[in-house]
DOPAKOL-262431 format. One record per residue (C-alpha): x, y, z; chain. Coordinates in Angstrom, 2 decimals, m for minus. Example, Ala and Ser with C-alpha at 12.3 -4.5 7.8 and 13.67 -1.06 7.14 Angstrom:
BEGIN
<<12.30 m4.50 7.80> A>
<<13.67 m1.06 7.14> A>
***
This chain:
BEGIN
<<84.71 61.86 131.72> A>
<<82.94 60.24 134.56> A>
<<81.48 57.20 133.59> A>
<<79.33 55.04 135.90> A>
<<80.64 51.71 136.42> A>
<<77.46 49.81 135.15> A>
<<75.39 51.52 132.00> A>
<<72.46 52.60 132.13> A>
<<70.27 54.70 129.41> A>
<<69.97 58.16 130.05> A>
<<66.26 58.40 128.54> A>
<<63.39 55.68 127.98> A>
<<60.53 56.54 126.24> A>
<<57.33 57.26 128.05> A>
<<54.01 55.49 127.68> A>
<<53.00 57.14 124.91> A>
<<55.15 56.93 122.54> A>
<<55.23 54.21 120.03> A>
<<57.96 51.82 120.31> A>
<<57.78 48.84 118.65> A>
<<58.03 45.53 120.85> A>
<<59.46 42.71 119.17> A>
<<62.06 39.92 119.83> A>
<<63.76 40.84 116.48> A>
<<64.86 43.73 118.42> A>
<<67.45 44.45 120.90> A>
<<67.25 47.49 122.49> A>
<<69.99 50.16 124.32> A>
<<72.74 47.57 123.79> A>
<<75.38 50.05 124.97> A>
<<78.63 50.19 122.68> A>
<<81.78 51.28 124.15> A>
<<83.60 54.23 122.58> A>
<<87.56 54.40 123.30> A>
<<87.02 57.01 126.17> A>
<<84.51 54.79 127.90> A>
<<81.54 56.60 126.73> A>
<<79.08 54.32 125.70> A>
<<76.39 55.07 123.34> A>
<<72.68 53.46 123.39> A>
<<72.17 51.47 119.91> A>
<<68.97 49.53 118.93> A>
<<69.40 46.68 116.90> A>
<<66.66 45.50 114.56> A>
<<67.65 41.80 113.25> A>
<<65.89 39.62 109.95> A>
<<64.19 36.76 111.19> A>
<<66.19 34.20 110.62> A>
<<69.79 34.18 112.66> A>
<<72.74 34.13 110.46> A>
<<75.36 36.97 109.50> A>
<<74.21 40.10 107.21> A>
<<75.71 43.53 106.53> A>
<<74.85 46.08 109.24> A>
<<73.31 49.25 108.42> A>
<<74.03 52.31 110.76> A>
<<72.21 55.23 111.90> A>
<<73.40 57.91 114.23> A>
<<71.46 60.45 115.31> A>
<<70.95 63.24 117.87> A>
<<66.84 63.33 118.04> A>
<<65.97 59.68 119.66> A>
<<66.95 56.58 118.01> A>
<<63.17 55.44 119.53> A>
<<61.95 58.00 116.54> A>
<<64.75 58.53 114.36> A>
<<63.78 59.88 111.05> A>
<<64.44 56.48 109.84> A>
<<62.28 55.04 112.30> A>
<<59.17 57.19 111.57> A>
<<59.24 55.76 108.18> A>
<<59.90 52.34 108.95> A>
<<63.22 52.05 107.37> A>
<<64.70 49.46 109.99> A>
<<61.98 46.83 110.14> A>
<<61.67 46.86 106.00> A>
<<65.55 46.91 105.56> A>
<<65.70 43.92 108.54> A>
<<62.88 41.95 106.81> A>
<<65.37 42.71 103.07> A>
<<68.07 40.68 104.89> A>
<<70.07 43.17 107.21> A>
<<70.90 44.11 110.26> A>
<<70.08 47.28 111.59> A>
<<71.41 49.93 113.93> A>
<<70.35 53.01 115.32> A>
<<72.32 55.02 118.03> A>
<<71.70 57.62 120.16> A>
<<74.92 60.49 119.11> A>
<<77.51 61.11 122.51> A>
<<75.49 63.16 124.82> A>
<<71.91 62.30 123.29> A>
<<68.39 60.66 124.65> A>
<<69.83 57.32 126.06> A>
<<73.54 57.82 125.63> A>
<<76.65 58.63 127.98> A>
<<78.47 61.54 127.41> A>
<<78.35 65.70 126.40> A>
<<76.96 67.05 123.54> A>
<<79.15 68.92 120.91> A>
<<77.42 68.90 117.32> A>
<<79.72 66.84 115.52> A>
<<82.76 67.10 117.01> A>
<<83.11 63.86 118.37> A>
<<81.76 62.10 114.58> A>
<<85.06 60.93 112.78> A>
<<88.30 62.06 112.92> A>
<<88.59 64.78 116.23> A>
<<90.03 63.04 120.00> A>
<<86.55 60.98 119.91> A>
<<85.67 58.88 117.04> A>
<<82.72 57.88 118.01> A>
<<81.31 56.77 113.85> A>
<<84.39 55.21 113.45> A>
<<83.93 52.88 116.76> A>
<<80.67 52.36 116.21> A>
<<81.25 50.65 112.88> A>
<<84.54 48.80 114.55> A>
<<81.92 47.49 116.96> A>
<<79.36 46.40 114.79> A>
<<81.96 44.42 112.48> A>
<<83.72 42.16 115.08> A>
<<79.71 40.66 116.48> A>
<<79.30 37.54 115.27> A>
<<75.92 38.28 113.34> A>
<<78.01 40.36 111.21> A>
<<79.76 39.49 107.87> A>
<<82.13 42.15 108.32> A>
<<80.90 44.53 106.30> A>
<<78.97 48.21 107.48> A>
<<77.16 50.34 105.87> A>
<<75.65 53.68 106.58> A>
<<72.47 55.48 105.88> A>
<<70.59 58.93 106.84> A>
<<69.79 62.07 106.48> A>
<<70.74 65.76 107.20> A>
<<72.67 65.60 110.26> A>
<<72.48 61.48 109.76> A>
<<73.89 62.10 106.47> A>
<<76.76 64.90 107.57> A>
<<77.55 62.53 109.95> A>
<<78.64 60.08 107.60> A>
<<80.25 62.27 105.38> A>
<<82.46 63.01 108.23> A>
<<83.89 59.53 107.84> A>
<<85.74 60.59 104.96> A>
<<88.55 61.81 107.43> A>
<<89.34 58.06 109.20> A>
<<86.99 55.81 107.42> A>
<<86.33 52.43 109.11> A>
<<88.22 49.58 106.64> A>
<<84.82 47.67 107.54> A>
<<82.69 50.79 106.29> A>
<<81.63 49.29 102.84> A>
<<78.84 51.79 101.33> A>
<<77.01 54.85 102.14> A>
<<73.70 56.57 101.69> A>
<<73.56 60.18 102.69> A>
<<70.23 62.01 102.07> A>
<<70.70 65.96 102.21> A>
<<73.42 67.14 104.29> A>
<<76.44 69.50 104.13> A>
<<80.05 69.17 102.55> A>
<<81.15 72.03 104.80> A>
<<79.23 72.96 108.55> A>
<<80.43 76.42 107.84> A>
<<79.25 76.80 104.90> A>
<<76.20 75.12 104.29> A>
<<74.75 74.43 107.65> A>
<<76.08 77.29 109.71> A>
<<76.37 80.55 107.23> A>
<<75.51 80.22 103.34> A>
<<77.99 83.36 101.48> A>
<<79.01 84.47 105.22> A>
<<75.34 85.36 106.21> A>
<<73.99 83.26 109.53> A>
<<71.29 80.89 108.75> A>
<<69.71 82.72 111.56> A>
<<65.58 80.81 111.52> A>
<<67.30 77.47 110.74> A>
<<70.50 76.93 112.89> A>
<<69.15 78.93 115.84> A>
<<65.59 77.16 116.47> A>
<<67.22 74.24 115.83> A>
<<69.99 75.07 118.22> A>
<<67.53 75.95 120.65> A>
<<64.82 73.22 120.38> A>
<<68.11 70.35 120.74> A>
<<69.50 71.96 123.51> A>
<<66.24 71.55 125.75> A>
<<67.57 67.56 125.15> A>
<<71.45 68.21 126.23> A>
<<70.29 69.80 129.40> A>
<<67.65 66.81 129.91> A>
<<70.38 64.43 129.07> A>
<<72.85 66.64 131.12> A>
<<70.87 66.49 134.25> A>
<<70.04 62.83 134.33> A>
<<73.77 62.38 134.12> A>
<<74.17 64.51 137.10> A>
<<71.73 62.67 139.27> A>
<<73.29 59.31 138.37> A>
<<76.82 60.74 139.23> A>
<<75.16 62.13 142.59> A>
<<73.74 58.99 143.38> A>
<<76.54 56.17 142.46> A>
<<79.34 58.27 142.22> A>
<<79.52 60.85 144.65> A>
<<83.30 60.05 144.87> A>
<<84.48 59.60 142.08> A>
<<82.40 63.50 140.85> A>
<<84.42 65.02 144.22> A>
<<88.09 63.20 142.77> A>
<<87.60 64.56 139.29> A>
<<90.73 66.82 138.57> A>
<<91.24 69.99 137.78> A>
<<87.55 70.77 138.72> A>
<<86.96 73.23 136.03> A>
<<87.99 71.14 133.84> A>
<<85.00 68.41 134.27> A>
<<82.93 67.90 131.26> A>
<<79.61 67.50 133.24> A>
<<80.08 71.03 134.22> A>
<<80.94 72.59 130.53> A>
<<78.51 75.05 129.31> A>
<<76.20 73.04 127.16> A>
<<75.68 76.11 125.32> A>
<<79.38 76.50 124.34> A>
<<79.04 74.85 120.60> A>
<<76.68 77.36 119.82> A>
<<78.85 80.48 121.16> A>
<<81.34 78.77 119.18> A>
<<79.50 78.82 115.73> A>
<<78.42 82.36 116.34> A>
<<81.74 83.68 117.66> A>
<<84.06 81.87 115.47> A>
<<83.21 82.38 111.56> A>
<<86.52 83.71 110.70> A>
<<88.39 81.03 112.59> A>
<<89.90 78.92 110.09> A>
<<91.42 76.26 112.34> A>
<<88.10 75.38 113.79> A>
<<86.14 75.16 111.05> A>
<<88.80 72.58 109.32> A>
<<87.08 69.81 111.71> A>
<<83.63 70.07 109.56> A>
<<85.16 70.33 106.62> A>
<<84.70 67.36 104.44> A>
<<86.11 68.67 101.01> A>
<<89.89 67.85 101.79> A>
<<89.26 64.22 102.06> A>
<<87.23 64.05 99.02> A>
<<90.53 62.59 96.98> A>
<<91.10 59.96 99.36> A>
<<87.41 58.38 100.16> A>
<<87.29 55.38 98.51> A>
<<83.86 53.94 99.55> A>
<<80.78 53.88 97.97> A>
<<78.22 56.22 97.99> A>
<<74.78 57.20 96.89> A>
<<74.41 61.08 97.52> A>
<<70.08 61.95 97.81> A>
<<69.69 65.60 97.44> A>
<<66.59 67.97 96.20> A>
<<65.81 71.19 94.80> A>
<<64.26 72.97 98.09> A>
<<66.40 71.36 100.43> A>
<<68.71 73.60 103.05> A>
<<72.04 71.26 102.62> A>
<<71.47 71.37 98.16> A>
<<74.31 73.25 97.81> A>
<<76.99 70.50 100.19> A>
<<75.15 67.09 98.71> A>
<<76.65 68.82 95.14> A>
<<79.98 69.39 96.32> A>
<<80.20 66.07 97.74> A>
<<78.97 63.75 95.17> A>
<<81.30 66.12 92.70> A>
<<84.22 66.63 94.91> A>
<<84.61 62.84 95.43> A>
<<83.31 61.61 91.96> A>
<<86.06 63.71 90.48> A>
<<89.04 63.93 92.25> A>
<<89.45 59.92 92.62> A>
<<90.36 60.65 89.11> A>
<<89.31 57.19 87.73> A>
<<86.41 55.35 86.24> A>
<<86.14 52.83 89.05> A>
<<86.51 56.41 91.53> A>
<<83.87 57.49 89.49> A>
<<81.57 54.31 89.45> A>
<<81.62 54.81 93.09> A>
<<79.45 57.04 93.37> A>
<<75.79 57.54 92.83> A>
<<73.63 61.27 92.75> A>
<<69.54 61.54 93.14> A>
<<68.21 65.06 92.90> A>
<<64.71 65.05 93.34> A>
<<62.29 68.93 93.77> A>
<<61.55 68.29 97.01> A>
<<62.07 70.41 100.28> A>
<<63.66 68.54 103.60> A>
<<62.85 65.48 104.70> A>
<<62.42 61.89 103.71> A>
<<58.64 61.54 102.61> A>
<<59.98 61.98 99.23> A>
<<57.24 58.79 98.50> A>
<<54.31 60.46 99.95> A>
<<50.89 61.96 98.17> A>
<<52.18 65.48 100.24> A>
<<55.76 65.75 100.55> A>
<<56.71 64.05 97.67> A>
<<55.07 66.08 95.28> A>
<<54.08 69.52 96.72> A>
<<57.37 72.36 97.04> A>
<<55.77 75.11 98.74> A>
<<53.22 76.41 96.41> A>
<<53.62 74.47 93.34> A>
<<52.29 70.62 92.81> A>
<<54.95 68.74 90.63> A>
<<53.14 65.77 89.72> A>
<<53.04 62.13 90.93> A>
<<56.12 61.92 88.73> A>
<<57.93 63.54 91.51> A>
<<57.34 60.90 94.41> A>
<<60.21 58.86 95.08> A>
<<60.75 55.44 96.62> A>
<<63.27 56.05 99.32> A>
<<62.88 52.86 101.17> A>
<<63.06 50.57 97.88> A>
<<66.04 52.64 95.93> A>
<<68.18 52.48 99.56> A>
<<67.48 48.51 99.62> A>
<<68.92 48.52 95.71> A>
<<71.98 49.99 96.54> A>
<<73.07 47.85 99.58> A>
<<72.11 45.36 97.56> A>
<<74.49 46.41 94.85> A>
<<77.37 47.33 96.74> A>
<<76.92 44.94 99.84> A>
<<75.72 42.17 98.50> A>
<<76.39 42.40 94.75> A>
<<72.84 41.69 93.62> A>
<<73.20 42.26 89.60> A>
<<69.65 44.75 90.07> A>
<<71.41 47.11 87.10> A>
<<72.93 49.74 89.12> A>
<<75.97 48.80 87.06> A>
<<74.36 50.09 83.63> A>
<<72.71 53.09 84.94> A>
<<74.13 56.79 84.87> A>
<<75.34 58.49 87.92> A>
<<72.90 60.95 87.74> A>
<<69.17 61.54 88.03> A>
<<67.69 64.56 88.09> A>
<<64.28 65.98 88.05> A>
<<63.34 68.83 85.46> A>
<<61.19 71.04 86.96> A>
<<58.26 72.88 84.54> A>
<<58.53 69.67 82.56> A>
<<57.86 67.73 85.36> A>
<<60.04 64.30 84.56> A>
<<62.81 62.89 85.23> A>
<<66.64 63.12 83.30> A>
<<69.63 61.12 83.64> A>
<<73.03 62.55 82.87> A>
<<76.59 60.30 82.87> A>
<<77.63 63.17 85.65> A>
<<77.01 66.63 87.26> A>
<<76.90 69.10 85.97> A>
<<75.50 67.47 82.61> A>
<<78.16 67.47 80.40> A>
<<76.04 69.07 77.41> A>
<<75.65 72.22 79.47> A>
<<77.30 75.10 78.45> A>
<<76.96 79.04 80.21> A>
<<75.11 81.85 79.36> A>
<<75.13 85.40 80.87> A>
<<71.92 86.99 81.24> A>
<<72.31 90.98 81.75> A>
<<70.50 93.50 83.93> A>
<<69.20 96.55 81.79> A>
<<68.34 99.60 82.79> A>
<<65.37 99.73 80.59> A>
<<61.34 99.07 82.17> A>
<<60.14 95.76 81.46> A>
<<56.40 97.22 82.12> A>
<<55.87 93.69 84.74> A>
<<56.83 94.06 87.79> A>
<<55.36 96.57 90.55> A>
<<59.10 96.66 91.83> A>
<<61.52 99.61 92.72> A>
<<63.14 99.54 89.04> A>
<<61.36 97.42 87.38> A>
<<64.41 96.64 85.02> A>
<<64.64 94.22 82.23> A>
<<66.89 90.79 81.71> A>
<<68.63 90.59 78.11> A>
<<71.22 88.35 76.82> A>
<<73.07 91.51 75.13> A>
<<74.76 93.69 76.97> A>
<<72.98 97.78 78.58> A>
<<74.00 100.91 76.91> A>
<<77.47 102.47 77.56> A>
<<76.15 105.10 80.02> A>
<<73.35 103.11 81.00> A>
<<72.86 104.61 84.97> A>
<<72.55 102.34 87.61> A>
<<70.01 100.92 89.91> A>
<<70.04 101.64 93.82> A>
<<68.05 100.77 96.64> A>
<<67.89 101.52 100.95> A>
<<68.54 98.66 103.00> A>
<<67.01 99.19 106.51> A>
<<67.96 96.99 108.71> A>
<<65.73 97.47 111.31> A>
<<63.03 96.80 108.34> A>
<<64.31 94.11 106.47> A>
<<62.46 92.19 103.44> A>
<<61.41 88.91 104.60> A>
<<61.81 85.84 103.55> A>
<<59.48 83.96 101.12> A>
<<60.41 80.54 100.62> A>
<<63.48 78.71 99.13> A>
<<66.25 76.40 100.69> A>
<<65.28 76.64 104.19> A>
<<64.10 75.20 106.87> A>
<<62.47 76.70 110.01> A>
<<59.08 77.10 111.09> A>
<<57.02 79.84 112.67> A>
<<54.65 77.44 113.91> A>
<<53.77 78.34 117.75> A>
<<53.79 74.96 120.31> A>
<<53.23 73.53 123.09> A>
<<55.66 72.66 125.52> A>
<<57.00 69.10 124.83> A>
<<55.11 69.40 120.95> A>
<<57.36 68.22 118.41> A>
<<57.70 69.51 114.99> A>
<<56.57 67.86 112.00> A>
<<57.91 67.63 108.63> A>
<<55.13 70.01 107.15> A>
<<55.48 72.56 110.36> A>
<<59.17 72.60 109.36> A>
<<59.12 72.93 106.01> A>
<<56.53 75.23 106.19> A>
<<57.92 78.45 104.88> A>
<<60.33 76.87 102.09> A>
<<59.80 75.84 98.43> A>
<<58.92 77.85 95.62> A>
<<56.89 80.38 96.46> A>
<<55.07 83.81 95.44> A>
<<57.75 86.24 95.28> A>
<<54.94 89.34 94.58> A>
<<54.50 90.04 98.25> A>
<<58.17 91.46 98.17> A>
<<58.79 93.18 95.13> A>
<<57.85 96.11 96.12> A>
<<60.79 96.86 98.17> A>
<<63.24 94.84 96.09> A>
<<65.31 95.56 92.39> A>
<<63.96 93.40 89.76> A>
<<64.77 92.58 86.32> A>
<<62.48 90.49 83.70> A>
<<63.43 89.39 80.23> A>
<<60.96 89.56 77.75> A>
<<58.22 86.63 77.11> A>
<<60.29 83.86 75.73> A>
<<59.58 82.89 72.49> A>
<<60.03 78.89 73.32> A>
<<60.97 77.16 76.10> A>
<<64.26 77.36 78.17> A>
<<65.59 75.46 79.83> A>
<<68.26 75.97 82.99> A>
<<69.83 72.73 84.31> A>
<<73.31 73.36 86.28> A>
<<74.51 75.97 88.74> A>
<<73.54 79.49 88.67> A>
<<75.24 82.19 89.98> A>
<<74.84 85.70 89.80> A>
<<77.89 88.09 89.00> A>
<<77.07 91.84 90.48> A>
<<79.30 95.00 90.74> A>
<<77.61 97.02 93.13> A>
<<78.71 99.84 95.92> A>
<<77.55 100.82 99.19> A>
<<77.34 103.81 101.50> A>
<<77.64 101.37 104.41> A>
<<81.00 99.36 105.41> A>
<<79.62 96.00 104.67> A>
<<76.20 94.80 103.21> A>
<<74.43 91.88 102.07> A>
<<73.09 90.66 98.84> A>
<<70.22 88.77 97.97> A>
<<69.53 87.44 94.37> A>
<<66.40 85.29 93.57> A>
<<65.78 83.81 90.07> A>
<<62.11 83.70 89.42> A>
<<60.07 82.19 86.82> A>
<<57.07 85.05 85.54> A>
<<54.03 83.13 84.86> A>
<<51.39 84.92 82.56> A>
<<49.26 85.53 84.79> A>
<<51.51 87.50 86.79> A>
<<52.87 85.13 88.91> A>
<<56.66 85.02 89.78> A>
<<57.61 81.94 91.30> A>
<<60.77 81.17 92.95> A>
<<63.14 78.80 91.04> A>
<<66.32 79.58 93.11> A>
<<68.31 82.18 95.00> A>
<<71.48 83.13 97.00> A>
<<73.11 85.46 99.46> A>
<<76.52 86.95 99.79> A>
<<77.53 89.20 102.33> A>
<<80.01 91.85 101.11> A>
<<82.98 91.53 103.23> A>
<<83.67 87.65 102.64> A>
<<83.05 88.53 98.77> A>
<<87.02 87.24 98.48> A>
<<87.78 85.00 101.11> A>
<<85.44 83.03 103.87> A>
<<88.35 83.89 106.75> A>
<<89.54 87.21 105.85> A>
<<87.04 89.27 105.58> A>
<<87.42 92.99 103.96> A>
<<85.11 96.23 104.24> A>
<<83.52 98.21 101.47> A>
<<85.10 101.58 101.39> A>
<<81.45 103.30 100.84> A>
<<81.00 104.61 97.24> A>
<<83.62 102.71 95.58> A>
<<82.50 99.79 93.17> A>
<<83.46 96.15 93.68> A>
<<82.85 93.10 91.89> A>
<<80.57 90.61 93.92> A>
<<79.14 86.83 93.24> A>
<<76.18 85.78 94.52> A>
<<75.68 81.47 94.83> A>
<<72.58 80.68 94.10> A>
<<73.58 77.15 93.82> A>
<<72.01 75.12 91.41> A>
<<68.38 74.19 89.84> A>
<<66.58 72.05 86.58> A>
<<64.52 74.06 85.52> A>
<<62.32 74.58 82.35> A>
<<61.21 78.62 81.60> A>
<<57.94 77.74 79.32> A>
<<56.89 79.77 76.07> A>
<<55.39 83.12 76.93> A>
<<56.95 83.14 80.48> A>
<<59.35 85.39 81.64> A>
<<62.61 85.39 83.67> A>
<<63.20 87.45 86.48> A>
<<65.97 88.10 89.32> A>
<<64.69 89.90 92.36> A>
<<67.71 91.74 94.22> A>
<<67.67 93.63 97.43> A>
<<69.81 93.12 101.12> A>
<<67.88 90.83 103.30> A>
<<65.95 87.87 103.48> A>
<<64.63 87.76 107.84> A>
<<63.94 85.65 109.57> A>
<<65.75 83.24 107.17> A>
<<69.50 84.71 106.62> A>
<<70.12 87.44 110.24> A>
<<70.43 91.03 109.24> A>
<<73.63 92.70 108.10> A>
<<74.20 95.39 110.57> A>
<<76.17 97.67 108.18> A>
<<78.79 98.58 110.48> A>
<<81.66 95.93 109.53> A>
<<80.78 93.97 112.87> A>
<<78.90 90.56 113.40> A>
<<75.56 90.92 113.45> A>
<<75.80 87.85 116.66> A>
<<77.83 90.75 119.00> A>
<<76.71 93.89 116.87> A>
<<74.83 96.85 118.82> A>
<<74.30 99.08 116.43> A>
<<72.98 99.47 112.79> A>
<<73.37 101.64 110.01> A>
<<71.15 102.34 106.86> A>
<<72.99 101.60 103.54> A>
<<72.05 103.08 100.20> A>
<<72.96 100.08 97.74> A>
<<73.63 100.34 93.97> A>
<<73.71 98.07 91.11> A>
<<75.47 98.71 88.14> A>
<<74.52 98.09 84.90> A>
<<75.99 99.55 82.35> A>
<<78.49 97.97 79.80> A>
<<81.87 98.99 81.35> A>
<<79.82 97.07 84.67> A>
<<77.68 94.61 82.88> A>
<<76.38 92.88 86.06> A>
<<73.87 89.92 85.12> A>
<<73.46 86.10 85.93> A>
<<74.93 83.33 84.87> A>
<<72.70 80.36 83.15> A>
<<73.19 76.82 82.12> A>
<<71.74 76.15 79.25> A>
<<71.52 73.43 76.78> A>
<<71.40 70.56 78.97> A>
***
């Protein structure tokens, strides 16, 4: 890497922008990574000199408005009686280097989370001990120190993010996360290239010499494609080796350090916060593993207004109550507290767990997840009319099993006119800007949440259990279990469990994707020979949920959800390097020989 002699930040905010001034503050002090990069870190100090516990946040969108910063999470943690630190990620706003989402995190050639925390825990206005807070790719990013944790990393709090890139970031059951990962691939590259070129015009100007030594040529990293990470992720999904970087779940046995896990209902990462906080609660395989660890699950969508009259409160197009706002700020200052500083503020004598039940609208706790009262219940599809939905069946939900020769239910996926997307675990927005806008948290979250699901019926399968006769409730993961067939070589399924309101209403509660030919294995992919039946799961990853009296259940199925999930070609092929598409006539089973139906928890 070329690195100028004498650092210098790559970006400084312009005039307006807010930036707080204040001699409390040190900004761009540049910390060294082992390759020479160095990496721009703002450093927001309590008032009175001494040595505290650092807190640490890394991120790739400006560490001048880090989602930390824009809700004022340094200066309140600071005036609490820490030290905190924000950093601009390798390659990002007012740091050195190239861009490669999270390659360079933990435990790759560059360790850049791992020196960071090194850094901060020799300075002499540190006690030694780091700790680490965040959210989505702030809070993957910290995950990632599972793989070479710092000895001086002492706690964590990660807010929403993945367990796996691959599978809960990148794809979700094989399918792209095409209106997530590929705005948000293109809005951050528009930053690498800025970042790029101001590297290239210091090098130009200081360095001329040392840019004409570099050796071979090709090889130098200010010339890599920045686009190459993205190629990657598209041309890659059956790579096994390279996914194995982003992987956290093999390191969940040996992660010793604390960690408070924030995730919510609505959110795009749901489904990786779970496996975390239950991959490493469990397999320490003792009580003090086990105390370790701490799990929030709140209704909201992404983002960390969880405290706000809006976002804290509203999911799309329900209202949960003021129950559902959340102090973010105030329950990250307990748990430092707890684990850096053992305050005795009762974290010791609460449960792991707190979750909140949606319908009811309150809060639960639970001694772990998934509670252990839960047991499983399989709710069948049935041939018969429910006389609800305005759907392409209309089929019924019962907890007994169809007739013998019940016939099955089938359907025409289009691609070329796929069902879109209304609401759920996802994040993207449709939201037209300007150029230099920015994106707020209510332009991104803007077509997620629970949502309406009437618009879509029409062109989808759908089967509703009668009104219930009391409530129900459905706290724990949810999967559906389908046997299906296919005239096409490979297709997609999309299940979404709906709550039927009286008035007609059928709200989204949760829902899940799988595409056919990674039904056995995320690597090895296999084809549908067209007409025979297979056996299929559908994730729809978890949910609390409460069904009230007179409401009904429903699951919507069909083959698509645009611009949310891309569209399954039908050919066998990616749909990233695909150039043609197929039609596929898809059928769902549901007779008792091929009893597909979904799986609930119940009896939490």
């Amino acid at each position: 890497m070329l690195i100028p002699p004498e650092f210098a930040p790559n970006f400084k905010p312009s005039l307006t922008q807010s930036v707080t001034v204040s001699s409390s503050i040190r900004r761009n002090i540049p910390i060294p990574m082992q390759d020479g990069v160095r990496l721009a870190t703002d450093l927001s100090f309590p008032a009175e000199p001494g040595r505290y516990p650092v807190l640490l946040e890394r991120t790739p969108y400006g560490k001048h408005q880090s989602v930390m910063v824009s809700i004022g999470a340094p200066e309140f943690l600071a005036a609490n009686g820490y030290v905190v630190a924000v950093q601009d990620a390798r390659g990002r706003f007012a740091s050195e280097g190239i861009w490669y989402p999270f390659r360079d995190e933990a435990w790759g050639t560059h360790k850049d989370g791992f020196d960071t925390v090194e850094w901060l825990a020799t300075q002499d206005w540190c006690d030694g001990q780091v700790g680490t807070f965040g959210g989505s790719f702030a809070g993957f990013n910290q995950y990632l120190h599972a793989g070479a944790p710092s000895p001086h990393l002492r706690a964590m709090f990660a807010r929403q993010a993945a367990c796996s890139l691959r599978d809960e970031w990148i794809y979700r059951g094989g399918a792209f996360e095409l209106g997530f990962l590929l705005m948000w691939a293109a809005r951050n590259s528009l930053e690498a290239l800025r970042n790029r070129i101001a590297q290239i015009e210091r090098i130009c100007l200081e360095g001329q010499l040392d840019f004409l030594r570099y050796r071979p040529a090709v090889k130098n990293p200010l010339l890599s494609d920045p686009f190459d990470w993205i190629k990657d992720n598209l041309q890659l999904q059956d790579d096994e080796g390279y996914w194995k970087q982003f992987d956290v779940s093999p390191f969940h046995e040996t992660f010793t350090v604390p960690t408070y896990h924030l995730a919510s209902w609505f959110d795009i990462f749901l489904g990786g916060s779970l496996r975390n906080f239950i991959g490493m609660r469990h397999a320490g395989g003792s009580a003090e593993a086990r105390r370790r660890h701490r799990l929030t699950i709140g209704p909201w969508m992404h983002g960390p207004r969880t405290d706000s009259e809006l976002d804290g409160r509203k999911v799309g197009e329900v209202d949960f109550g003021p129950d559902a706002r959340w102090d973010y700020k105030g329950e990250m200052l307990r748990w430092f507290d707890y684990v850096l500083k053992q305050k005795p503020n009762g974290f010791n004598k609460q449960p792991a767990v707190h979750y909140f039940v949606m319908g009811l609208n309150c809060w639960r706790t639970a001694d772990d997840w998934p509670p252990p009262s839960v047991s499983y219940k399989e709710f069948y599809f049935d041939g018969r009319r429910s006389g609800s939905a305005a759907s392409l069946n209309d089929g019924s939900l019962s907890w007994t099993p169809g007739d013998q020769d019940a016939p099955p239910a089938r359907f025409l996926h289009d691609p070329n006119q796929p069902v879109e997307t209304v609401g759920g675990n996802t994040l993207y927005s449709l939201t037209i800007q300007q150029p230099g806008e920015s994106l707020g948290w209510k332009e991104l979250n803007a077509e997620a949440g629970s949502r309406d699901q009437r618009t879509i019926e029409d062109r989808c399968l759908t089967f509703t259990s009668e009104p219930l006769d009391a409530d129900l409730e459905v706290t724990g993961p949810v999967h559906a279990r389908l046997f299906i067939s296919s005239t096409a070589a490979d297709t997609d399924f999309v299940v979404r469990l709906t709550d039927v309101f009286p008035d007609g209403r059928s709200m989204l509660v949760c829902d899940g994707i799988q595409r056919a030919r990674y039904r056995e294995s995320n690597y090895r992919p296999t084809l549908l020979d067209p007409g025979n039946v297979y056996e299929l799961t559908v994730d729809l990853w978890a949910t609390s949920y409460v069904f009230r009296q007179g409401h009904r259940l429903r699951a919507i199925v069909n083959s698509s959800s645009f611009p949310r999930f891309d569209v399954n070609p039908g050919t066998g092929e990616s749909a990233a390097t695909a150039t043609g598409m197929v039609n596929a006539e898809n059928t769902v089973y549901v007779d008792r020989e091929r009893r597909s139906h979904l799986v609930l928890p119940v009896g939490a």
